[in-house]
C-alpha positions as CSV (number, residue, x, y, z in Angstrom):
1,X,112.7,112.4,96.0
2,X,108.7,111.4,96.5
3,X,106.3,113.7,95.5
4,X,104.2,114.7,98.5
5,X,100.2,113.3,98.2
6,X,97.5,115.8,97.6
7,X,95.0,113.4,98.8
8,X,96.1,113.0,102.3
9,X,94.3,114.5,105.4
10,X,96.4,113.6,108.4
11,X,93.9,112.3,110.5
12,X,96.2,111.1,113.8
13,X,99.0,108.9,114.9
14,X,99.1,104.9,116.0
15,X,99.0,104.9,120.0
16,X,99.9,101.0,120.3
17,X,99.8,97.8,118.4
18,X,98.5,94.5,119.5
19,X,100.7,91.8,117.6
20,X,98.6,89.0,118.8
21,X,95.1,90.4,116.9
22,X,97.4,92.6,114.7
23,X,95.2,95.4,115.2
24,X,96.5,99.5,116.0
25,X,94.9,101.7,118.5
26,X,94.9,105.2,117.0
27,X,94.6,108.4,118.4
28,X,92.0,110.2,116.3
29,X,93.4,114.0,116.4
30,X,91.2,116.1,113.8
31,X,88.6,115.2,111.3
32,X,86.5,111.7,111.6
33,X,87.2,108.2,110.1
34,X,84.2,105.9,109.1
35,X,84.2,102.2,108.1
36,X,84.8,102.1,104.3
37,X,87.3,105.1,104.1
38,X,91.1,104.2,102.9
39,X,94.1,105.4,105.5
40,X,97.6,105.6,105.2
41,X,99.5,104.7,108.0
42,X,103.2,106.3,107.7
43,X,106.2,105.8,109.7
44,X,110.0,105.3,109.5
45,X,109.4,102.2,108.2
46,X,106.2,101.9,107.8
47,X,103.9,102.3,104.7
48,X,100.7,100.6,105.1
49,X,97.7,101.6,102.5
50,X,94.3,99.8,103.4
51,X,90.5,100.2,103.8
52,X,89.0,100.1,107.2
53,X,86.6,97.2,108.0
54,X,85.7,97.5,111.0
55,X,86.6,100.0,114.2
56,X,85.9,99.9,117.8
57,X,85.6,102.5,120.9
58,X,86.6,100.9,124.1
59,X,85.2,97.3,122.8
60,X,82.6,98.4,120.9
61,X,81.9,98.4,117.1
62,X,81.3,102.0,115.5
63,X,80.8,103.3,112.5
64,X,82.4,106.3,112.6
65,X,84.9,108.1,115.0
66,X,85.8,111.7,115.1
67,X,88.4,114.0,116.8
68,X,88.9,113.1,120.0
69,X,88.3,109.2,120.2
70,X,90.8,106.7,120.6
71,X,90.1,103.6,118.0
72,X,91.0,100.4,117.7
73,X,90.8,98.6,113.6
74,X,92.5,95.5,112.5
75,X,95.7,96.3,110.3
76,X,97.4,94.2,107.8
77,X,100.6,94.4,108.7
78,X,103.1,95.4,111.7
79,X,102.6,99.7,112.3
80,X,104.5,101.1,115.1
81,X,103.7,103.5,117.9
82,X,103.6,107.1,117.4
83,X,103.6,106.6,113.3
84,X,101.1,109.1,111.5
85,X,97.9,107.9,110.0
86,X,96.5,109.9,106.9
87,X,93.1,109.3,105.3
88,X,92.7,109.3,101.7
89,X,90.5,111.9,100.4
């Protein structure tokens, strides 16, 4: 059985993907996300570990994003809709 992470914050869940950019829109539920931080993106079969480069808000580069905002960041590989996104702490 895997051990559960200590260093997890759940963050929020994956609202679509975009297979053409391979990017995730993410529905940012509790805390905030900034460029630079590592997430965990978690699924049924998903298990995607990676550092955020860049983010947007409705077209638009930020920096950061907090509860409440819906994101877009480029992902590295295929993540699903409605699979839970952690950030590493």
């Amino acid at each position: 059985m895997e051990e559960e992470r200590k260093d997890l914050e759940e963050i929020g869940l994956v609202t679509d993907f975009f297979s053409h950019v391979s990017a995730a829109a993410i529905q940012i539920d509790r805390g905030s996300l900034k460029v630079g931080d590592k997430i965990l993106i978690q699924g049924h079969t998903t298990n995607l570990e990676q550092v955020v480069d860049s983010m947007q808000i409705e077209k638009k580069s930020v920096e950061e994003a907090n509860a409440g905002d819906n994101i877009g960041i480029k992902v590295s590989e295929r993540v699903r809709k409605r699979d839970k996104v952690f950030k590493v702490i």
